[in-house]
FIZASE-658755 format. One record per residue (C-alpha): x, y, z; residue number from 0. Coordinates in steps of 0.25 Angstrom, whole numbers, plus 5000, padded with zeros to 4 digits. Layout:
N
    x    y    z num
    X    Y    Z NUM
...
! end
This chain:
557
    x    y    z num
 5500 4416 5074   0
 5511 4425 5077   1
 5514 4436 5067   2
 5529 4440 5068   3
 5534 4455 5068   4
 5538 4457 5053   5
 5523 4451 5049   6
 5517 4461 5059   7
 5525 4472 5054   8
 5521 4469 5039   9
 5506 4468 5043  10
 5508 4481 5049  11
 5513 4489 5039  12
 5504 4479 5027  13
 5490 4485 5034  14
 5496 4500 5036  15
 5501 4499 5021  16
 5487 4494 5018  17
 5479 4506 5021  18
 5490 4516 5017  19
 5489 4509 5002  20
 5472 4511 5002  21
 5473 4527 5008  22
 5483 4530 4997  23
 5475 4523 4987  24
 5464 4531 4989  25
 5469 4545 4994  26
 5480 4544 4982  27
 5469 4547 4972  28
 5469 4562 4975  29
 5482 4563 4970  30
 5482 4552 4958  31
 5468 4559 4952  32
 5475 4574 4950  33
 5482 4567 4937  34
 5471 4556 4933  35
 5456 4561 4928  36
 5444 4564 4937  37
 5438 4551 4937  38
 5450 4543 4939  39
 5450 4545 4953  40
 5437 4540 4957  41
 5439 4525 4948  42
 5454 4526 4954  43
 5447 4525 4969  44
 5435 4516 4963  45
 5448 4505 4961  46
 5453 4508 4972  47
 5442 4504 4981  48
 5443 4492 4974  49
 5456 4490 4973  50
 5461 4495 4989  51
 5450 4486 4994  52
 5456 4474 4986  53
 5468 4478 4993  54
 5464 4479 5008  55
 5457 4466 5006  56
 5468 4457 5001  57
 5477 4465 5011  58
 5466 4460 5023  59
 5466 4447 5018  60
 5481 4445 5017  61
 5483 4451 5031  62
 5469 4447 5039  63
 5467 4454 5054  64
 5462 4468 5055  65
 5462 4472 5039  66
 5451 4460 5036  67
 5442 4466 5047  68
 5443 4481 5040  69
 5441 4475 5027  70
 5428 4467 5032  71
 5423 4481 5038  72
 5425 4487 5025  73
 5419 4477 5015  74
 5405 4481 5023  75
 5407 4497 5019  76
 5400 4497 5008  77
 5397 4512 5012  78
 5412 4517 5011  79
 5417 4507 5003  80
 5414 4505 4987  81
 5407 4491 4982  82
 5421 4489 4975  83
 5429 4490 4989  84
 5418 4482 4996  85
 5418 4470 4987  86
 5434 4468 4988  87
 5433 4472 5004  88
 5422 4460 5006  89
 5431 4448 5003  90
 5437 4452 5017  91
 5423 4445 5023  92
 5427 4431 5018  93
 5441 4432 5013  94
 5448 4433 5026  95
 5459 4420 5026  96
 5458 4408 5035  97
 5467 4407 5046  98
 5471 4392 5046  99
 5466 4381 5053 100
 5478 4377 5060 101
 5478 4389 5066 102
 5463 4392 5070 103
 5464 4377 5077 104
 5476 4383 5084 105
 5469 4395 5088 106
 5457 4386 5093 107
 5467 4375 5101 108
 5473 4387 5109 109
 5462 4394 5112 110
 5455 4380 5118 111
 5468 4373 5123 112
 5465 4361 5115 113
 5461 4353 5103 114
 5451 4360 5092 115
 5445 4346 5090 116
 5443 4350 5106 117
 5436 4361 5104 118
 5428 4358 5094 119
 5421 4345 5086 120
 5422 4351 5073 121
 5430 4362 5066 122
 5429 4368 5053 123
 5444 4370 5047 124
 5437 4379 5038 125
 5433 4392 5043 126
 5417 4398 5040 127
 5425 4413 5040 128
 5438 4420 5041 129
 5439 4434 5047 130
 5449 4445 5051 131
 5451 4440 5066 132
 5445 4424 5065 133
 5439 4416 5058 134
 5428 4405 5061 135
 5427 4392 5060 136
 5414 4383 5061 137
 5415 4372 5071 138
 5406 4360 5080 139
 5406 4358 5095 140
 5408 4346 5101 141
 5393 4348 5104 142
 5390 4350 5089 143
 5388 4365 5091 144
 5390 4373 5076 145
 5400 4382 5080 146
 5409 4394 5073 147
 5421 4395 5077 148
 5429 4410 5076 149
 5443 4409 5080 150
 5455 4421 5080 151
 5465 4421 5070 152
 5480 4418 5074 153
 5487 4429 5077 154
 5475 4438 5074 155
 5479 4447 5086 156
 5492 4451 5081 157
 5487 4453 5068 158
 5474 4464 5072 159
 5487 4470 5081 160
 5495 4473 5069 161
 5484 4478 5061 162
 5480 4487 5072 163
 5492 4494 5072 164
 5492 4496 5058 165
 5479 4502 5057 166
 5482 4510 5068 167
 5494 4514 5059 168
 5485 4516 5048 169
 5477 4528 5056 170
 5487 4535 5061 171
 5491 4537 5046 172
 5475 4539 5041 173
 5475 4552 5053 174
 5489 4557 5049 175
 5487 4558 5033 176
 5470 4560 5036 177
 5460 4568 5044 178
 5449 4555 5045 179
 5453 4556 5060 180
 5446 4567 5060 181
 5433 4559 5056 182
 5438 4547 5065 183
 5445 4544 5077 184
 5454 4532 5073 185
 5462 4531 5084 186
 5449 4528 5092 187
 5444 4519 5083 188
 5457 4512 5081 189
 5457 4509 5097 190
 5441 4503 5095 191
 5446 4494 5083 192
 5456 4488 5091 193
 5451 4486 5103 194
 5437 4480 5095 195
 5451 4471 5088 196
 5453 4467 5101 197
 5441 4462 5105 198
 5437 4457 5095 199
 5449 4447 5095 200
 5441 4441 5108 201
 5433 4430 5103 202
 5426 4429 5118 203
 5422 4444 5118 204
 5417 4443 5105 205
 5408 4431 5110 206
 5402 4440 5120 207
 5399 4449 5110 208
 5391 4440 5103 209
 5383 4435 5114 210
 5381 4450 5119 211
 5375 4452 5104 212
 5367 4437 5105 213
 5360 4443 5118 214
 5357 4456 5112 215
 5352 4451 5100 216
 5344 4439 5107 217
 5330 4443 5104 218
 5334 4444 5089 219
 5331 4433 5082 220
 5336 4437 5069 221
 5350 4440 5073 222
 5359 4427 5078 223
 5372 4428 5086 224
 5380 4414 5086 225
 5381 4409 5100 226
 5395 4409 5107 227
 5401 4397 5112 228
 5409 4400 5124 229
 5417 4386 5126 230
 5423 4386 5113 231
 5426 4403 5114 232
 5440 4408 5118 233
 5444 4423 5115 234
 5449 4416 5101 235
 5440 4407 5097 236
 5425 4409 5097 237
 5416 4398 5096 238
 5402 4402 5091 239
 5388 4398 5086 240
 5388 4392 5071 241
 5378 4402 5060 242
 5377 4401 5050 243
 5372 4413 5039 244
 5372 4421 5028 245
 5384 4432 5027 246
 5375 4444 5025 247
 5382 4448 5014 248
 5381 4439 5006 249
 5367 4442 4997 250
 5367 4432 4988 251
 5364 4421 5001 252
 5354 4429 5007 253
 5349 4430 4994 254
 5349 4415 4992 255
 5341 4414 5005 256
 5331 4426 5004 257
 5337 4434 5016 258
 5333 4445 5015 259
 5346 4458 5013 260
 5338 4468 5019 261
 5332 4462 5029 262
 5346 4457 5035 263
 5350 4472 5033 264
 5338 4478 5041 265
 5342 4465 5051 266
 5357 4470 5052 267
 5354 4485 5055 268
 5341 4480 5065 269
 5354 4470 5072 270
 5363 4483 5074 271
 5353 4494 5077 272
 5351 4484 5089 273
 5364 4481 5092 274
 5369 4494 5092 275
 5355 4503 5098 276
 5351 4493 5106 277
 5361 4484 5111 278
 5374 4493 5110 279
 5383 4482 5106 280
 5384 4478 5094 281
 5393 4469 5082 282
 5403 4477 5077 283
 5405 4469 5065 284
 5395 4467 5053 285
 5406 4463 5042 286
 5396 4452 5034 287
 5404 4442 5038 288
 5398 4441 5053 289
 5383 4444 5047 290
 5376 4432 5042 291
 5361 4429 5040 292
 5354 4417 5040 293
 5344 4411 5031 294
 5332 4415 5041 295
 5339 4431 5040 296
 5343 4431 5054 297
 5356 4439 5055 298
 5368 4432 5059 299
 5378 4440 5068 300
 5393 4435 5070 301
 5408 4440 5075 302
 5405 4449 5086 303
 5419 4451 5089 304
 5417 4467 5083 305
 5408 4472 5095 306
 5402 4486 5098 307
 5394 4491 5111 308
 5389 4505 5113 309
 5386 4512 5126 310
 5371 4515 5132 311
 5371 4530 5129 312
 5379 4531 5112 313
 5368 4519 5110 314
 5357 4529 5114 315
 5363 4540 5105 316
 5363 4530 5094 317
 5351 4527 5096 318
 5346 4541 5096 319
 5354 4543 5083 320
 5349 4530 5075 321
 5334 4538 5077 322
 5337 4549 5071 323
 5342 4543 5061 324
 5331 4534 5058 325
 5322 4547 5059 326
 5331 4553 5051 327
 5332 4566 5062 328
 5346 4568 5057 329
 5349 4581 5064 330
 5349 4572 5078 331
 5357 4562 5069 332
 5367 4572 5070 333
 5366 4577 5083 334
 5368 4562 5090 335
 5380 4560 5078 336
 5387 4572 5085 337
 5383 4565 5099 338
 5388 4552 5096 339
 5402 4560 5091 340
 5400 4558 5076 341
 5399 4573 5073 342
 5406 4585 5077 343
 5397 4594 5087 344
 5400 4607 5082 345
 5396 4602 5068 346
 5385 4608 5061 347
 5374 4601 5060 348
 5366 4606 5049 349
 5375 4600 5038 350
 5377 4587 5045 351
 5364 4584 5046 352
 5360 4585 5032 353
 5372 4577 5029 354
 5369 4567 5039 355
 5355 4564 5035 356
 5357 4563 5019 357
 5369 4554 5024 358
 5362 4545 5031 359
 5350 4546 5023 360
 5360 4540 5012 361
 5368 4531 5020 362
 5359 4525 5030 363
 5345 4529 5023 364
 5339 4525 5011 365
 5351 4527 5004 366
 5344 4536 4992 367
 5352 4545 4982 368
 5352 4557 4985 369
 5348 4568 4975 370
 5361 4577 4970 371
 5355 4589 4978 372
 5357 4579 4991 373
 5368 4573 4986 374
 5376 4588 4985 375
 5372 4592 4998 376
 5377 4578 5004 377
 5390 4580 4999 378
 5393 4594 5004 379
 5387 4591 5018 380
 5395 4579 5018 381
 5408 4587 5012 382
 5405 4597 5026 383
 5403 4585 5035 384
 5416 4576 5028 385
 5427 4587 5028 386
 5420 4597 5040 387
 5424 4583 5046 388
 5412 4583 5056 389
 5411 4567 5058 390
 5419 4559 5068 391
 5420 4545 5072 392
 5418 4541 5087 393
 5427 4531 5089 394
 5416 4522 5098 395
 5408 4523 5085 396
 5420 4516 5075 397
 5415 4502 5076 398
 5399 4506 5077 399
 5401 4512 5065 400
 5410 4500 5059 401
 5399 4489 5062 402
 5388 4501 5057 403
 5395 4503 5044 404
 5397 4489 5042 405
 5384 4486 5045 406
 5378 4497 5034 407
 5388 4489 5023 408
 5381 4476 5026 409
 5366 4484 5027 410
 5367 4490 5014 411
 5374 4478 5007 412
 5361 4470 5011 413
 5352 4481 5007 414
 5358 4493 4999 415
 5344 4502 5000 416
 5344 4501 5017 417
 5338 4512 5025 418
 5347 4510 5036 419
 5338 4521 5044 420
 5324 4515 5040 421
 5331 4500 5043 422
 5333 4504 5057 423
 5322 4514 5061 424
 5312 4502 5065 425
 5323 4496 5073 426
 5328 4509 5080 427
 5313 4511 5083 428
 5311 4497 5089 429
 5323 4498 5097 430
 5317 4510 5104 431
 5303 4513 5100 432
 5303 4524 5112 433
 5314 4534 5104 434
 5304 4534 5091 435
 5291 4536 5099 436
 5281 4548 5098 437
 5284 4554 5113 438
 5299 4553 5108 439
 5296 4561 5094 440
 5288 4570 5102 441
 5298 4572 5115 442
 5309 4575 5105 443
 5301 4586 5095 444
 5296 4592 5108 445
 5310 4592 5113 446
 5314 4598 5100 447
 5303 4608 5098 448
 5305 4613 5115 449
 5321 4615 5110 450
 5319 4622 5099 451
 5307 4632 5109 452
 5320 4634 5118 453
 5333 4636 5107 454
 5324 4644 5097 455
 5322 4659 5103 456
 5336 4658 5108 457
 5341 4656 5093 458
 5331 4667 5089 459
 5337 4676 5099 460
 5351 4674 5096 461
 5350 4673 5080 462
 5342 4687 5081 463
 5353 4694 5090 464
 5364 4689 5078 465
 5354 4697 5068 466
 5354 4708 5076 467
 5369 4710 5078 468
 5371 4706 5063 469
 5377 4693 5066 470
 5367 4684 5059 471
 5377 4676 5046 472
 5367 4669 5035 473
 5376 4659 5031 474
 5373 4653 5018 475
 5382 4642 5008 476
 5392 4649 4999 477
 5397 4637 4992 478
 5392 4641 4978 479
 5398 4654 4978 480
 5411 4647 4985 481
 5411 4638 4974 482
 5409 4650 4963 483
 5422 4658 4970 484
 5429 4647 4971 485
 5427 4643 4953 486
 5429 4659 4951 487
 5444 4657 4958 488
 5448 4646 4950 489
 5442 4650 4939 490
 5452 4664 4941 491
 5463 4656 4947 492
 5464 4648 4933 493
 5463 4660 4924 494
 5475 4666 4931 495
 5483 4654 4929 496
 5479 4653 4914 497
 5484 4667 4911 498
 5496 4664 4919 499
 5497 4650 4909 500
 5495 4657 4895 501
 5506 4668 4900 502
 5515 4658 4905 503
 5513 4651 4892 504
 5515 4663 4882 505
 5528 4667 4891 506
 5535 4652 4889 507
 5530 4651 4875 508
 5537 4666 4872 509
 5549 4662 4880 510
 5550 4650 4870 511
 5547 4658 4857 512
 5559 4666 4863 513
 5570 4655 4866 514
 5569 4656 4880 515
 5567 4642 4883 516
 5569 4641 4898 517
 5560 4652 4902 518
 5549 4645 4892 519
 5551 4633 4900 520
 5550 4638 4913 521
 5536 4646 4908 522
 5531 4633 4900 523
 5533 4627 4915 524
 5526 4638 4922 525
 5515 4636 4911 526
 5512 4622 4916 527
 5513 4625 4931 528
 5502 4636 4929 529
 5494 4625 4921 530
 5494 4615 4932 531
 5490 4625 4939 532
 5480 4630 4933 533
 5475 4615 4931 534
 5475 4614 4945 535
 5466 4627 4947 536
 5456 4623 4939 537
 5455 4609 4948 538
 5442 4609 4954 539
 5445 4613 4969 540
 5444 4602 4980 541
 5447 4605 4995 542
 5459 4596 5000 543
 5456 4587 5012 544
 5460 4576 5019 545
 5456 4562 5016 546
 5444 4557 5021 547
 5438 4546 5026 548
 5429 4537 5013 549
 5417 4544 5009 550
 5405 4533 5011 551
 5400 4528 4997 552
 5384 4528 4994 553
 5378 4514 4995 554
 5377 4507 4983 555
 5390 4513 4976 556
! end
């Protein structure tokens, strides 16, 4: 399928207009609420998520390619997005449209130089699913071998072409108007999404990757990998083993059979911890529609064309960070964060780390409320770490962290009280019970205890010759007494400006008395300009930044 110039150009400018249209949907609300009340904002952006995400989703489905695979990711975020947004955003799992069958037989003839009744004794017009690059077929073999058949869409390539260009349209714009590329580095990632596009549009690499995944996975019996069939595989069709299962997202089925949701949940995060730890390469691609379980439990993992691999020494780091965070030592937390490029290095790390471990605590942990005293102190370490902008996003890490965020949608979907830390301390410590043993605990406090001999009279020395010369600052927080000079000001500012409004009042109204119509005008004028301002005065204040990237929303909400 060709697409001619006028139908790319229309795509083009339909996917940039898309985005355009959802960032001024949103950001417009800081200007619409100065002349509606309070709470009209926060309903207003309530119906937008509802009503933004109706509007991506009809988009994706009208136009297919790239925009149905962001829409996928997406309907898994149940930490950034709302329930509303998810709920319209997860029709994109099954609503993608059928390509027809006269051309997926053409796709199929021209790939295998002949016939499809050829290829294959049986074929299913009907196809089992229908996603953003292909869509499968089931099928028989001549020697009645249950098959799945996954074939590319005509004219796909083109299609993921245009809609590269217009993302990548879409972030120059997002860096013009907004500092996020201060938090992430787009044009990296951009350059990794595409080149992961690419690959993925090769059906025999992603067959490799399956068998890479099967091998790693072999003594595992409760995880299946459908077996390739490379006679009946070309770099556009891939012929594969038939499953079937249980879409894990799908409760009421798993209900219906007594599969236990958390144990698939514990099974999931057991699958990846592996993957990633372990065997450094992993499946990039979580969305529900290519995790199924069968009626015995065992997990079903399809689509490995959205692949991940990660060197010997960052799998070591992250193995080191994974323990401390299962033993909750979040001041090493932050110290392999800053190691891995996550955090700054000259950030300080005294209110990172408090903000790190009530953070994780909450998202990862046992996901408890927080008491209002926590609650406060959360939101101003946050506010530091947010707008001091501390956080960056290694471009190696975008798609680790995509299949990990995904992943924590589909965990706390199947069980919405997961401790992700206490799931994975067993596992971490029986993938390498050496890292948790008694000479280790003792070697690192004796190392600790031996560091602290050596740095401590250096400190003492140094801290005493400041109090000697006088150079010793206590620094203590102010923000009280800030916040107390800063009411006593306006609180002056608007009494000036109520004086000036009764005197500019009484002049106008003497002016009238007086016939001096003009000039009363022109002081009744000056009136009201003093009385916005003054209504503008008594505003509570706010600093004025730059967008930011969404706020993560509490489980459950």
């Amino acid at each position: 399928m060709k697409i001619d110039q006028r139908s790319g150009i229309l795509r083009f400018f339909t996917v940039v207009k898309l985005f355009i249209d959802i960032f001024w949907a949103f950001y417009s609300l800081k200007i619409k609420r100065l002349w509606h009340r309070p709470s009209w904002a926060e309903e207003k952006r309530r119906q937008l998520y509802i009503t933004q995400a109706r509007y991506f989703r009809e988009t994706a489905v009208r136009l297919g390619g790239l925009l149905i695979k962001l829409g996928q990711f997406f309907s898994t975020r149940v930490d950034i997005l709302p329930r509303a947004s998810i709920d319209e955003l997860t029709g994109l799992q099954d609503e993608v449209p059928a390509v027809a069958f006269t051309a997926i037989r053409e796709v199929i003839e021209e790939e295998f130089s002949r016939p499809l009744e050829q290829v294959f004794k049986t074929f299913d017009f009907h196809p089992l699913a229908s996603a953003s690059l292909g869509q499968v077929h089931r099928a028989v073999l001549h020697d009645d071998g249950q098959v799945a058949v996954k074939i590319q869409r005509p004219g796909i390539n083109e299609l993921v072409d245009i809609d590269l260009r217009a993302l990548h349209r879409v972030i120059s714009l997002v860096k013009k108007f907004t500092d996020w590329n201060q938090l992430i580095d787009f044009d990296a990632i951009f350059v990794e999404f595409k080149e992961t596009l690419e690959a993925e549009l090769d059906y025999v690499q992603e067959g490799h990757n399956a068998e890479t995944i099967a091998e790693n996975s072999k003594d595992d019996k409760q995880l299946i990998i459908p077996a390739i069939y490379w006679d009946y595989t070309t770099r556009r069709v891939l012929t594969m083993e038939y499953l079937q299962g249980i879409k894990v997202t799908d409760h009421k089925l798993l209900q219906q059979y007594g599969i236990d949701r958390q144990a698939v949940a514990s099974k999931l995060l057991h699958t990846y911890v592996k993957q990633i730890l372990i065997d450094g390469f992993y499946h990039a691609d979580p969305h529900p529609g290519n995790l199924f379980v069968t009626r015995e439990s065992q997990l079903i993992m399809v689509d490995f064309g959205m692949t991940g691999s990660i060197t010997t020494s960052l799998r070591e780091t992250l193995v080191e960070l994974v323990f401390a965070l299962v033993n909750r030592d979040y001041e090493r937390v932050t110290r392999y964060l800053k190691e891995l490029g996550f955090i700054r290095f000259d950030y300080d790390n005294q209110a990172l780390n408090r903000a790190i471990s009530i953070f994780l605590e909450e998202m990862v942990g046992k996901g408890q409320d927080l008491s209002q005293l926590d609650l406060q102190a959360l939101l101003h370490d946050l506010e530091t770490l947010l707008y001091e902008q501390p956080f960056q996003v290694p471009a190696n890490f975008t798609f680790l962290g995509r299949a990990l965020g995904t992943l924590y949608g589909i965990c706390i979907d199947l069980d919405p009280g997961i401790s992700f830390i206490d799931v994975a301390k067993p596992y971490v410590e029986a993938i390498a019970p050496e890292k948790s043993s008694v000479f280790r605990i003792i070697k690192e406090r004796s190392t600790l205890i031996a560091n602290a001999f050596l740095d401590i009279p250096p400190l003492m020395e140094r801290a005493l010759r400041r109090v000697d010369r006088g150079e010793f600052n206590l620094t203590m927080p102010l923000q009280n007494i800030n916040d107390a000079v800063i009411q006593n000001t306006r609180a002056t500012r608007s009494l000036a400006w109520s004086i000036v409004l009764g005197f500019s009042l009484l002049t106008g109204a003497f002016l009238l008395v007086n016939g001096k119509e003009t000039m009363a005008a022109c002081a009744l004028v000056f009136s009201l300009i003093v009385f916005m301002l003054l209504l503008r005065g008594n505003r509570p204040p706010s600093r004025k930044r730059a967008p930011h990237p969404p706020v993560m929303i509490k489980r459950g909400k």
